[in-house]
py3Dmol code that shows the C-alpha trace and the ligand (Angstrom):
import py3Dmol

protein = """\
ATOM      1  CA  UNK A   1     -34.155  17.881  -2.986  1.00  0.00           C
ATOM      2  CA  UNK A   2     -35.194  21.336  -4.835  1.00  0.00           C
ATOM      3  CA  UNK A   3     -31.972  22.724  -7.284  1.00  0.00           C
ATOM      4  CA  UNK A   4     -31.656  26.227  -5.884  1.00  0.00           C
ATOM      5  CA  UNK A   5     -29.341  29.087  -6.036  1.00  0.00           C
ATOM      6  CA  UNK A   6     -27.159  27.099  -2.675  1.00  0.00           C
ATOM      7  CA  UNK A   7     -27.273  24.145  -4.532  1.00  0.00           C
ATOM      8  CA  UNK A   8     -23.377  23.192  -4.696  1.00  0.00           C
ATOM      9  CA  UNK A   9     -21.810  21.688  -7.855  1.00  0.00           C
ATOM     10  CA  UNK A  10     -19.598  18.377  -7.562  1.00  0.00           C
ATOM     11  CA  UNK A  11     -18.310  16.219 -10.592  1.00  0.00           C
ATOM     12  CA  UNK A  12     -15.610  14.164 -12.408  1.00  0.00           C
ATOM     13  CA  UNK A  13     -13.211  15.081 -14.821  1.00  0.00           C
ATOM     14  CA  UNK A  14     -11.618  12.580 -17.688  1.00  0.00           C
ATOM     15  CA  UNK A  15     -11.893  10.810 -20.619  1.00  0.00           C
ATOM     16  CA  UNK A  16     -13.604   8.659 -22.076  1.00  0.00           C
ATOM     17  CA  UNK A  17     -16.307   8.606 -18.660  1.00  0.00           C
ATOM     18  CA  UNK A  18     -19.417   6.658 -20.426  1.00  0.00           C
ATOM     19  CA  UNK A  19     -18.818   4.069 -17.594  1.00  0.00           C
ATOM     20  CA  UNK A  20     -18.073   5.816 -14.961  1.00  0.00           C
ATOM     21  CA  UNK A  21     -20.264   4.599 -11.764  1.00  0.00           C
ATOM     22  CA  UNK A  22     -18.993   8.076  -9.991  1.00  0.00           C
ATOM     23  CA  UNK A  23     -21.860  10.584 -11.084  1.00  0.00           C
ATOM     24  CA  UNK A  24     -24.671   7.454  -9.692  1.00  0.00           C
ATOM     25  CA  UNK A  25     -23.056   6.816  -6.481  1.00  0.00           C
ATOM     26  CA  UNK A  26     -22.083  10.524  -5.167  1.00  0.00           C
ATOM     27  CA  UNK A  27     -25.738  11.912  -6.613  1.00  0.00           C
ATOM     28  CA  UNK A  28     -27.412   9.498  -4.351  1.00  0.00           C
ATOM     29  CA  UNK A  29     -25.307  10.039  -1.587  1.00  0.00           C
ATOM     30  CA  UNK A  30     -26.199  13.730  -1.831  1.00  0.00           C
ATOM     31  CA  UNK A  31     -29.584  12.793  -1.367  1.00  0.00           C
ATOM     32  CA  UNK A  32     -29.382  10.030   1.091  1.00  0.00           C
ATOM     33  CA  UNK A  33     -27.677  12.756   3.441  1.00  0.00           C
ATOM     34  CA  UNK A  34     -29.702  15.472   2.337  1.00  0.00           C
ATOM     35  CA  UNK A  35     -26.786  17.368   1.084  1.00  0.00           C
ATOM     36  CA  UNK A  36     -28.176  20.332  -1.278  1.00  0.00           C
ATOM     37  CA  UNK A  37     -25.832  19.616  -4.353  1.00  0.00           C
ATOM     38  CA  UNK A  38     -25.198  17.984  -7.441  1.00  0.00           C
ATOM     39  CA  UNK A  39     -22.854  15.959  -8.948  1.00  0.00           C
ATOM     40  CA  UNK A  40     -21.735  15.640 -12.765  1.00  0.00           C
ATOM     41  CA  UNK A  41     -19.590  14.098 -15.329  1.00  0.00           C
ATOM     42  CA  UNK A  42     -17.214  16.133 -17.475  1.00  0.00           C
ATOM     43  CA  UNK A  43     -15.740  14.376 -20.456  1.00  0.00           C
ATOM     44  CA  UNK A  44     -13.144  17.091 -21.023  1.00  0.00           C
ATOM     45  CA  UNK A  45     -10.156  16.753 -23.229  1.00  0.00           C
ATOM     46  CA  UNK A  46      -8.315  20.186 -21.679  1.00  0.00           C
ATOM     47  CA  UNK A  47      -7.789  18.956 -17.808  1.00  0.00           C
ATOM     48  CA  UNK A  48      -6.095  22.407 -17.274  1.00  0.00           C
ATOM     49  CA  UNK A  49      -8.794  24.870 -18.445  1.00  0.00           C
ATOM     50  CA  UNK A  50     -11.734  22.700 -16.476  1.00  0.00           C
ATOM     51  CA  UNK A  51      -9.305  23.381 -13.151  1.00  0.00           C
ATOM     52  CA  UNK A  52      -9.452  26.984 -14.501  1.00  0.00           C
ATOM     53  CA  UNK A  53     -13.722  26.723 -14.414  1.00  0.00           C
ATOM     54  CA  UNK A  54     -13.691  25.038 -10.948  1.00  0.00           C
ATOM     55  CA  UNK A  55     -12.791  28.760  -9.863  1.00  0.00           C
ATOM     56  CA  UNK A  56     -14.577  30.342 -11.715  1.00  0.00           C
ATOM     57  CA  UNK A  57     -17.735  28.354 -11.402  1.00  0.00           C
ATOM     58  CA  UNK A  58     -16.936  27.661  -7.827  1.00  0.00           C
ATOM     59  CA  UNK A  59     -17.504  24.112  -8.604  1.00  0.00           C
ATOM     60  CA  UNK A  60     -16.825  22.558  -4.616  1.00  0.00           C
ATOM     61  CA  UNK A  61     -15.239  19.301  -5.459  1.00  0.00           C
ATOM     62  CA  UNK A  62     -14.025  17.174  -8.219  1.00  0.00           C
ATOM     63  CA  UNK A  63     -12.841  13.674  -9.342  1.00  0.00           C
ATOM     64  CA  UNK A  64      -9.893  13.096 -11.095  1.00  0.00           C
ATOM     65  CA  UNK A  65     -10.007  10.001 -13.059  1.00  0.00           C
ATOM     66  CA  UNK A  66      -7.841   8.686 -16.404  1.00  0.00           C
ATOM     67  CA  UNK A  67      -6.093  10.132 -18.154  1.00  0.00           C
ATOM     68  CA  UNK A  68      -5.418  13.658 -16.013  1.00  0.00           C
ATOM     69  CA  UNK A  69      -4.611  11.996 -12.300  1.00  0.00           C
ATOM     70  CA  UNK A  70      -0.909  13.197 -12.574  1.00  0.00           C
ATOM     71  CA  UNK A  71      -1.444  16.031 -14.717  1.00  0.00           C
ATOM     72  CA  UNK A  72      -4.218  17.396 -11.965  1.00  0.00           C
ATOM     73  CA  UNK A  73      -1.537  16.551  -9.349  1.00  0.00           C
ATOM     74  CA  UNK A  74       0.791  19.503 -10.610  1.00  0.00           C
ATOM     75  CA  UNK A  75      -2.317  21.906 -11.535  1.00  0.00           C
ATOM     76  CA  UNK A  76      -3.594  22.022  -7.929  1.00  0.00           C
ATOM     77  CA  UNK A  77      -2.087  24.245  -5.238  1.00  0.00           C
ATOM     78  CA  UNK A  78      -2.150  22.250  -2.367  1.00  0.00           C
ATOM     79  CA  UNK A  79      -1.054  18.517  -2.306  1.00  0.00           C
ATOM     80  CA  UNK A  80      -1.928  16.944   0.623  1.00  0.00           C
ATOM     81  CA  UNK A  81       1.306  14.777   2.189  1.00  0.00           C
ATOM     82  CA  UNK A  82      -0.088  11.231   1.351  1.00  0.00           C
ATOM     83  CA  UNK A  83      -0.989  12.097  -2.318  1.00  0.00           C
ATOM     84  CA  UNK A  84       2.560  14.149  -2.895  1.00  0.00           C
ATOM     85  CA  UNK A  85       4.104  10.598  -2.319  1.00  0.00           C
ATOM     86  CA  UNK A  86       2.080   9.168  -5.058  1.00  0.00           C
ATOM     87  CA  UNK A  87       2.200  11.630  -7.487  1.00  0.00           C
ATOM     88  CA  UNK A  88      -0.907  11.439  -8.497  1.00  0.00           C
ATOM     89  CA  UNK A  89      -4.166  12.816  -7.553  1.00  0.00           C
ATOM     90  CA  UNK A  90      -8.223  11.761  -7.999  1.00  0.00           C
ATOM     91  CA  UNK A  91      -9.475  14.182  -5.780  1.00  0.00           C
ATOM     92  CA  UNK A  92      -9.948  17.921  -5.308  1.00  0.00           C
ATOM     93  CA  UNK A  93     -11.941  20.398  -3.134  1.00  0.00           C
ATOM     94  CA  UNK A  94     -12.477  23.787  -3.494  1.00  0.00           C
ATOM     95  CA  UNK A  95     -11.922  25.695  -0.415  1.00  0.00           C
ATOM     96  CA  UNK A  96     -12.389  29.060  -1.541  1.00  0.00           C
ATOM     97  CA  UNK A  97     -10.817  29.265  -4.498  1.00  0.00           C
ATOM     98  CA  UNK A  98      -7.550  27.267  -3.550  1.00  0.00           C
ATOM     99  CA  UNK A  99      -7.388  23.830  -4.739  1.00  0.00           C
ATOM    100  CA  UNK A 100      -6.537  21.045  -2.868  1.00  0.00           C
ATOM    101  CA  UNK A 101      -5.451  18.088  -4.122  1.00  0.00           C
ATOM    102  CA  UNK A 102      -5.788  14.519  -2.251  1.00  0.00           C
ATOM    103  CA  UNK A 103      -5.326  10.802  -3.236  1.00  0.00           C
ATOM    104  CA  UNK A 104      -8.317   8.514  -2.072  1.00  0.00           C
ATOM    105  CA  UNK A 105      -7.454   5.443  -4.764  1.00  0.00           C
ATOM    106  CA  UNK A 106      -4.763   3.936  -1.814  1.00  0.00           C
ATOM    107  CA  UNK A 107      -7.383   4.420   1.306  1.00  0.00           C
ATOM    108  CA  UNK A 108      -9.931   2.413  -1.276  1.00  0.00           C
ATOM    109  CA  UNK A 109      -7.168   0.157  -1.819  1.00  0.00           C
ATOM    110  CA  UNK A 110      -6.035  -0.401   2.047  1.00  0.00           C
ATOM    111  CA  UNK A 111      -9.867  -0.906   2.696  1.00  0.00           C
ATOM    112  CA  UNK A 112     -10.377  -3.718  -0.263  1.00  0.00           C
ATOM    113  CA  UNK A 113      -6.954  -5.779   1.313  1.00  0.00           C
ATOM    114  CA  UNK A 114      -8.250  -5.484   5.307  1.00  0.00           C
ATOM    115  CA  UNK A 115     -11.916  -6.556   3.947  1.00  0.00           C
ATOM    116  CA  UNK A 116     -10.952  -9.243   1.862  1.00  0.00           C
ATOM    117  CA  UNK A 117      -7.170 -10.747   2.786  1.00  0.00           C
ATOM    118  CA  UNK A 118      -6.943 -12.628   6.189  1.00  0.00           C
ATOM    119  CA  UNK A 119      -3.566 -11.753   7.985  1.00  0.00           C
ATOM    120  CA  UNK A 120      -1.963  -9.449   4.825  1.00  0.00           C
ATOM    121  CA  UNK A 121       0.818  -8.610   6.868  1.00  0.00           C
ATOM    122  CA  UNK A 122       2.475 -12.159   6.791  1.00  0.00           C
ATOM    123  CA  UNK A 123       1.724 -12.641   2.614  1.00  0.00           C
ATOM    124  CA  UNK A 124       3.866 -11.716  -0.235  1.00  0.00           C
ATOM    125  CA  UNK A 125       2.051  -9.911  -2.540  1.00  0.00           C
ATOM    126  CA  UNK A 126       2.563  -9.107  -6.752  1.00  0.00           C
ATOM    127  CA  UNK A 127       1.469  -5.999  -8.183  1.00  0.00           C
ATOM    128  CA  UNK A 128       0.952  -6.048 -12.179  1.00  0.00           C
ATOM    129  CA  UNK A 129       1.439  -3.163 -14.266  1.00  0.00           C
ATOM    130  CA  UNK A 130       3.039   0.285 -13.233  1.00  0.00           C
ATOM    131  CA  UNK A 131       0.663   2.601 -14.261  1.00  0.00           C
ATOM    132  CA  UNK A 132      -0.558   5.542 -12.321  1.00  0.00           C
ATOM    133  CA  UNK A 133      -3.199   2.935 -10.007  1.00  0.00           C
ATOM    134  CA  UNK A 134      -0.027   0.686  -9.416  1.00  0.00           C
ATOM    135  CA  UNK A 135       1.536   3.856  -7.993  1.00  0.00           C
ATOM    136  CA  UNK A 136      -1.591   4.266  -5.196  1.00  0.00           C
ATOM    137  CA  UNK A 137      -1.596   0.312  -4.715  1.00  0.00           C
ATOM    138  CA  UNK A 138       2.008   0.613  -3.976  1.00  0.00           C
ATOM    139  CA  UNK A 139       1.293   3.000  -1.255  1.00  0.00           C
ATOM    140  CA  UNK A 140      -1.491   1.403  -0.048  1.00  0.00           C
ATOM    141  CA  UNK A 141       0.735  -1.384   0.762  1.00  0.00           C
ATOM    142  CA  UNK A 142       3.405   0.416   2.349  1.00  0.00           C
ATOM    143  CA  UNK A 143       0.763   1.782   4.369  1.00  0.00           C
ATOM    144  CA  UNK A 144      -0.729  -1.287   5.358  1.00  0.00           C
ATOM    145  CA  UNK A 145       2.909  -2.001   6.743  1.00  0.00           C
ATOM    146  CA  UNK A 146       4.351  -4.161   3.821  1.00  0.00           C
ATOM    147  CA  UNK A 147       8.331  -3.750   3.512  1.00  0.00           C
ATOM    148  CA  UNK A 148       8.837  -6.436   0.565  1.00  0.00           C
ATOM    149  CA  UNK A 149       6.558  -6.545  -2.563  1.00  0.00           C
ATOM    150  CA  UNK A 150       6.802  -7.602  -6.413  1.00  0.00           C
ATOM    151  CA  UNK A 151       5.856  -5.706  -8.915  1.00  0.00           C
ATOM    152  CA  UNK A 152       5.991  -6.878 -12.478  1.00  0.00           C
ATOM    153  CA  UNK A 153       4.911  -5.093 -15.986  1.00  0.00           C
ATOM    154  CA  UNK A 154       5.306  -5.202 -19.395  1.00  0.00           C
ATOM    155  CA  UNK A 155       7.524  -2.627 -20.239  1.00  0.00           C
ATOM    156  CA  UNK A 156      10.306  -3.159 -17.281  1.00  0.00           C
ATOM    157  CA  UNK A 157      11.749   0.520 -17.423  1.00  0.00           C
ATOM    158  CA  UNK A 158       8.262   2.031 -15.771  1.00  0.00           C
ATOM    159  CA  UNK A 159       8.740  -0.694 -13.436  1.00  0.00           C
ATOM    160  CA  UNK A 160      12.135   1.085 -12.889  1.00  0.00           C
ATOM    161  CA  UNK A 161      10.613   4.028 -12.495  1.00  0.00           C
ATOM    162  CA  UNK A 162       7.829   3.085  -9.719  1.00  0.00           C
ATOM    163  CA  UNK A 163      11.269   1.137  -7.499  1.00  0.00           C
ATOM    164  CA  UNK A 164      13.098   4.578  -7.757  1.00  0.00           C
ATOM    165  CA  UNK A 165      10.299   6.669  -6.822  1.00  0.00           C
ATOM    166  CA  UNK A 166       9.186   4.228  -3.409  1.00  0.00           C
ATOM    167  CA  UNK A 167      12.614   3.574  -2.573  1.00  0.00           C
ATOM    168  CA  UNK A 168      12.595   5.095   0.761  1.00  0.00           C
ATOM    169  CA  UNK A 169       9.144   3.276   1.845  1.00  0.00           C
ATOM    170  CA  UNK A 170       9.073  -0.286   0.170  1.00  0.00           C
ATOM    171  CA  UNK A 171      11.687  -2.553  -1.035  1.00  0.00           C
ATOM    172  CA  UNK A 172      10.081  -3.210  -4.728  1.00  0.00           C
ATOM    173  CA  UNK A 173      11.493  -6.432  -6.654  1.00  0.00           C
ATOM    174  CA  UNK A 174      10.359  -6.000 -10.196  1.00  0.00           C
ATOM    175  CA  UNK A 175      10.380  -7.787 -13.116  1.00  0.00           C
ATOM    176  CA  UNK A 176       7.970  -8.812 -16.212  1.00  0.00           C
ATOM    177  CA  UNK A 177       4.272 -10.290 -16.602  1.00  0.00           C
ATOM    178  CA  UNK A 178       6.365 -14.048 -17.086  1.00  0.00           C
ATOM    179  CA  UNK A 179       8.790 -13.610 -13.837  1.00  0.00           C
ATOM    180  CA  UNK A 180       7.778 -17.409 -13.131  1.00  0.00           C
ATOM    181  CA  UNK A 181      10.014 -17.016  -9.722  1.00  0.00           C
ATOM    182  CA  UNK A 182       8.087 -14.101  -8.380  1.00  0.00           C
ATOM    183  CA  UNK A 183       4.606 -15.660  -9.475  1.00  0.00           C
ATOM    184  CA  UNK A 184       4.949 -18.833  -8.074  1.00  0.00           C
ATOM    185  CA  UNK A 185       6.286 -17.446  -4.463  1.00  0.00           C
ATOM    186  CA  UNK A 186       3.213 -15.022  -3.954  1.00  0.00           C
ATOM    187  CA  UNK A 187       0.195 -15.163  -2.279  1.00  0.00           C
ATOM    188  CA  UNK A 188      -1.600 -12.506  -3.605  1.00  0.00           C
ATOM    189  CA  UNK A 189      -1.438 -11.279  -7.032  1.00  0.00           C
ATOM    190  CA  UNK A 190      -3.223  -7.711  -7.802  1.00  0.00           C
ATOM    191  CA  UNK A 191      -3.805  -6.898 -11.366  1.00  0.00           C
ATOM    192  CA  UNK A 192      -3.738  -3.261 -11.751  1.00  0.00           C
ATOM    193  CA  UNK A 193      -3.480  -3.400 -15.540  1.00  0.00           C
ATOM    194  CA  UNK A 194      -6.652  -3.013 -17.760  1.00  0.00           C
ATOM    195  CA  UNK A 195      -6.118  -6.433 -19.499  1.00  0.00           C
ATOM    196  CA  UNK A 196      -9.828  -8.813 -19.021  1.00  0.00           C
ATOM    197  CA  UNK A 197     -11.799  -5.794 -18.497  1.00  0.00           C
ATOM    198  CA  UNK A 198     -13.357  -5.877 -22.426  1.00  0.00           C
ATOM    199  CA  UNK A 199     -11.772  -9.360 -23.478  1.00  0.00           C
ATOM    200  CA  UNK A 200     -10.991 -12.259 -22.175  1.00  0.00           C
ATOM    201  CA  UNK A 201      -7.211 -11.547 -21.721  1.00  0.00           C
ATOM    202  CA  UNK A 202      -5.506 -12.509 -18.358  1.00  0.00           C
ATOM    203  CA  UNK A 203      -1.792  -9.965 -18.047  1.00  0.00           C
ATOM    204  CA  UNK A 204      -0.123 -13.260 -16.770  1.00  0.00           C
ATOM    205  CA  UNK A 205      -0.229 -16.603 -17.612  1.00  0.00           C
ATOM    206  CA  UNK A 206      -3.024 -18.482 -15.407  1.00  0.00           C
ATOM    207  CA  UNK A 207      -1.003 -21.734 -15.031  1.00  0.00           C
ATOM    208  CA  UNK A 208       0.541 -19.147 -12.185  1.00  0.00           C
ATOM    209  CA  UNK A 209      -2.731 -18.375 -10.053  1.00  0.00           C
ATOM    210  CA  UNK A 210      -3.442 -21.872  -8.580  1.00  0.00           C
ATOM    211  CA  UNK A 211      -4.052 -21.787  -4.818  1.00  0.00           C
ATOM    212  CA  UNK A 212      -3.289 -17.706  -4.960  1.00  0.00           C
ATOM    213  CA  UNK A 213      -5.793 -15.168  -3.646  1.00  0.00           C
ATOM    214  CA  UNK A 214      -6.217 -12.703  -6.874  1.00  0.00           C
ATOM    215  CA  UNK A 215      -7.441  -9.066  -6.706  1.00  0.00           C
ATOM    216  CA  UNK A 216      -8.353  -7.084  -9.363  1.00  0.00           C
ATOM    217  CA  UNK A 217      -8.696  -3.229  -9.280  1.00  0.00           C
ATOM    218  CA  UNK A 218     -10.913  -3.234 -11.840  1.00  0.00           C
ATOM    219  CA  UNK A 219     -14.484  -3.257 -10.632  1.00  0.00           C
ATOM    220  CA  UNK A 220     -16.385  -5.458 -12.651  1.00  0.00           C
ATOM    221  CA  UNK A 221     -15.212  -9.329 -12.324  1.00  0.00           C
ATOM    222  CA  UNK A 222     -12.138  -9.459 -15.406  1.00  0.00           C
ATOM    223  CA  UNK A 223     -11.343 -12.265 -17.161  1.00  0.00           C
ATOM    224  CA  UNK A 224      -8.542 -12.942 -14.569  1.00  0.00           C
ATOM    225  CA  UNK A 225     -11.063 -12.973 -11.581  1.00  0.00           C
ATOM    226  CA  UNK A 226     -13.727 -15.127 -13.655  1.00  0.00           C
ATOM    227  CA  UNK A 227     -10.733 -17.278 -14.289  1.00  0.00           C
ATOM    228  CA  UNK A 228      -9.246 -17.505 -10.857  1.00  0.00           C
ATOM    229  CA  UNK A 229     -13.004 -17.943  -9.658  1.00  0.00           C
ATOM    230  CA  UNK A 230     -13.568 -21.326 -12.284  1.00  0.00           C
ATOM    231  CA  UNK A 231      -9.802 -22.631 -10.760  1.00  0.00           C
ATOM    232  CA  UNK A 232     -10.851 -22.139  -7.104  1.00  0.00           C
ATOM    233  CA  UNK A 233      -8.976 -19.118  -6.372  1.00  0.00           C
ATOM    234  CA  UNK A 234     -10.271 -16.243  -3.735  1.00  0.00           C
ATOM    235  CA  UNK A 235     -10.860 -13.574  -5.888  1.00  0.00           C
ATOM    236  CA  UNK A 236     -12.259 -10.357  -5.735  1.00  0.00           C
ATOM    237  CA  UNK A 237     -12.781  -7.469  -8.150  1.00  0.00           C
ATOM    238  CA  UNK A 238     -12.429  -3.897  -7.736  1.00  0.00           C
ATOM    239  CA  UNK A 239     -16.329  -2.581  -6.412  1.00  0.00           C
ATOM    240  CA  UNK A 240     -14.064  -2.489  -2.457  1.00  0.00           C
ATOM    241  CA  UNK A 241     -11.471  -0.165  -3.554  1.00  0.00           C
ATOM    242  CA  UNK A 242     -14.370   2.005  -5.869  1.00  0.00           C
ATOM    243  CA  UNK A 243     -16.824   2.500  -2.895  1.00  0.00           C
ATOM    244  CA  UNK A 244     -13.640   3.063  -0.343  1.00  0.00           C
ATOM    245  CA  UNK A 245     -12.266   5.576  -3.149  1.00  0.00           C
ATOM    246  CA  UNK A 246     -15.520   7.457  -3.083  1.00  0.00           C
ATOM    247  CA  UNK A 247     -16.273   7.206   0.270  1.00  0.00           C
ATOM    248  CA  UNK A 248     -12.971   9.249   1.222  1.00  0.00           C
ATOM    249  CA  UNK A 249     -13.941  11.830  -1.380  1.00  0.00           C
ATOM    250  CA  UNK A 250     -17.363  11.828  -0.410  1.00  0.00           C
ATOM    251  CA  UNK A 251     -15.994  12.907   3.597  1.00  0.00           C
ATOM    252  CA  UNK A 252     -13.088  15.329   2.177  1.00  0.00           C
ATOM    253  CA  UNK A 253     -16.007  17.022   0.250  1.00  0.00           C
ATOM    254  CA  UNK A 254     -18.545  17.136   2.621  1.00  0.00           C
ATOM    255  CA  UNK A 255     -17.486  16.029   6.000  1.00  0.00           C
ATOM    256  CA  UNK A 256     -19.904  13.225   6.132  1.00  0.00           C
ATOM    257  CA  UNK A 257     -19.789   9.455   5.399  1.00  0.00           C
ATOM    258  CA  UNK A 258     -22.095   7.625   3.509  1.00  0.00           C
ATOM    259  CA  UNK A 259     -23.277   4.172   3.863  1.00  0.00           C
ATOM    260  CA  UNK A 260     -20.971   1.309   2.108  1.00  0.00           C
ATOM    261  CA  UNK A 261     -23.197  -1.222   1.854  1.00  0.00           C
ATOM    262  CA  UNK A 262     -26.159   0.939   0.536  1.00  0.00           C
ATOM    263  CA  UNK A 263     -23.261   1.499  -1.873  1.00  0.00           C
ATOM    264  CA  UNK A 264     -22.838  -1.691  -2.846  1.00  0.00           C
ATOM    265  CA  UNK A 265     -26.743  -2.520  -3.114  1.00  0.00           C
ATOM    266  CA  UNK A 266     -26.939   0.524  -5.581  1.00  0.00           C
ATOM    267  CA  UNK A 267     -24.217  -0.147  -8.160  1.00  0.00           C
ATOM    268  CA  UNK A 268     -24.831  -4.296  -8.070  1.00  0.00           C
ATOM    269  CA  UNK A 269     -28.316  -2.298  -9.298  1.00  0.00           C
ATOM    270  CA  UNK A 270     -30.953  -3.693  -6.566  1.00  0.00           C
ATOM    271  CA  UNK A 271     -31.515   0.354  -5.646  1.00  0.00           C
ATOM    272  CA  UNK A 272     -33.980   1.829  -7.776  1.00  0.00           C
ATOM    273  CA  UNK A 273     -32.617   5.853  -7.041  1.00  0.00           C
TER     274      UNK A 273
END
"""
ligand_1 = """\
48
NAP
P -2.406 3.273 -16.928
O -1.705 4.381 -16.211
O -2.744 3.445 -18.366
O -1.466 1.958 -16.752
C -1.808 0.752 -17.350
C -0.800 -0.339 -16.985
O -1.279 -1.550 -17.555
C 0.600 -0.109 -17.508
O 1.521 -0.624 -16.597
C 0.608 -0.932 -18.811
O 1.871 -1.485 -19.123
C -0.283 -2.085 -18.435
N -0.937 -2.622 -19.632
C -1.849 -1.994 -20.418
N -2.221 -2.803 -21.429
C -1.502 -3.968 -21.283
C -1.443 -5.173 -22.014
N -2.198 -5.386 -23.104
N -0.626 -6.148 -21.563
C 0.123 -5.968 -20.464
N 0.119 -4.828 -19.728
C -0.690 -3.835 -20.134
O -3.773 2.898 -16.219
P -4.133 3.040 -14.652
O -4.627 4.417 -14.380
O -2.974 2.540 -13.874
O -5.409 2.065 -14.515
C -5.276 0.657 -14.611
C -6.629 -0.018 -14.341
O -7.031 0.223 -12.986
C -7.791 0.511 -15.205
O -8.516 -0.607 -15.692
C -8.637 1.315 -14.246
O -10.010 1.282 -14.596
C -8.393 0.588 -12.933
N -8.632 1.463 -11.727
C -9.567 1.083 -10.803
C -9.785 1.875 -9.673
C -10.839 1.478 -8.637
O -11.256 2.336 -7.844
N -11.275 0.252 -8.569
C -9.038 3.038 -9.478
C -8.070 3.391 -10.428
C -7.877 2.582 -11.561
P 3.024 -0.640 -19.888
O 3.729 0.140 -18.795
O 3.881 -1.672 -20.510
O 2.323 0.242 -20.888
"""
view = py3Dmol.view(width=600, height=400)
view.addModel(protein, "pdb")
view.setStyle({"model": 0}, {"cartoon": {"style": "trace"}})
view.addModel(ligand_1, "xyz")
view.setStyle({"model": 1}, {"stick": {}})
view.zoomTo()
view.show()
């Protein structure tokens, strides 16, 4: 592909975005598909101003990543239904100067549970941590037709906050990272805080994973997954719910899907772009 003046401009805005896979796996995609554009990273610490240049630039599309997923969500000026729910965005398009804003983190999410859990309708599943990906996992869940789920965190009043705000979709029992009761009657625990990714840090006490399936949204394997892996568990990091993430952006950008397991063969690094 030759950079010329049609050559469209894609990226990702947050912060810190050193590892971020996004900029590798939507640049190849672009050239897989032979789609004339280009796709960078923006380490930007004013989320509101960089919505400003995706006007003014006519950048098409952009990722939304930490720390600006809810702040984005009230800068756009469309919300599509599905993300208004979640209050939260990670994913924008420029259609002529109006910005649209989507969520893609729960269709990831729904894609990593059908791919990996056998007959998820039947299991009781635990969400850790109430941050802004607990709010799209929570979704994701109601949307894969869960009515009952657990959701436990360290500081209980943002669990509080997450029961209010699904209320009218999915009965939420919450409680904190020790709630031996709600632990030990699971099936599937999903860790959706950062704990294990740099240290070797599990959010909950392991004694509670034995003969659970474990998922982790982060996408390298945590110290909870290595963990869960050593006592026998199913478990399965995050690299599902990052190609199904980017995949949906990928089609809301361009209209086109790319390939998931050329995905996969890329960022486990046995593509040489
Ligand atoms: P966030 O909004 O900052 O929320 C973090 C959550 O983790 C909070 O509930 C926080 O509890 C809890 N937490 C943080 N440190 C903790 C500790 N030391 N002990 C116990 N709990 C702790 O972050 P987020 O946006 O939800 O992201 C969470 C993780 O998901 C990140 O690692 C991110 O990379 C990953 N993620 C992956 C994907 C994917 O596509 N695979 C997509 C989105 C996010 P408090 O409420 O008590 O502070």
């Amino acid at each position: 592909m030759f950079i010329d003046t049609k050559t469209q401009l894609f990226g990702i805005f947050g912060h810190p975005l050193s590892h971020s896979l996004s900029p590798r796996l939507h640049s190849f995609m672009f050239k897989q598909l032979d789609v004339n554009a280009v796709y960078l990273a923006f380490e930007t610490d004013n989320v509101e101003e960089s919505l400003r240049a995706v006007k003014t630039l006519n950048i098409q599309g952009v990722n939304i990543t930490i720390p600006y997923k809810e702040i984005a969500f009230k800068l756009v000026d469309i919300i599509d239904p599905d993300a208004d729910v979640v209050g939260a965005i990670n994913t924008i398009k420029n259609n002529n100067g109006v910005l649209y804003g989507y969520n893609t983190d729960y269709l990831g999410f729904m894609d990593m549970v059908k791919l990996n859990i056998d007959n998820y309708k039947n299991k009781r599943f635990v969400v850790l941590g109430a941050g802004g990906a607990a709010k799209a996992i929570v979704y994701g869940l109601y949307k894969l037709g869960l009515s009952n789920i657990g959701l436990l965190n360290r500081t209980i009043d943002k669990a509080k906050l997450i029961q209010a705000q699904f209320k009218n979709y999915v009965n939420i029992n919450i409680g904190n990272l020790n709630d031996s009761t709600a632990l030990l009657s699971s099936d599937v625990i999903i860790n959706c805080t950062p704990v294990g990714l740099n240290d070797n840090q599990t959010p909950i006490d392991i004694k509670y994973i034995d003969k659970k399936e474990v998922l982790d949204i982060i996408y390298k394997d945590s110290a909870l997954i290595l963990k869960a892996k050593k006592r026998g568990c199913k478990a399965v990091n995050g690299m599902d719910m990052f190609i199904g993430q980017a995949f949906y952006s990928f089609k809301i950008w361009t209209g086109l899907e790319f390939d998931r397991q050329l995905a996969y063969k890329l960022l486990k690094g046995n593509l040489i772009l």
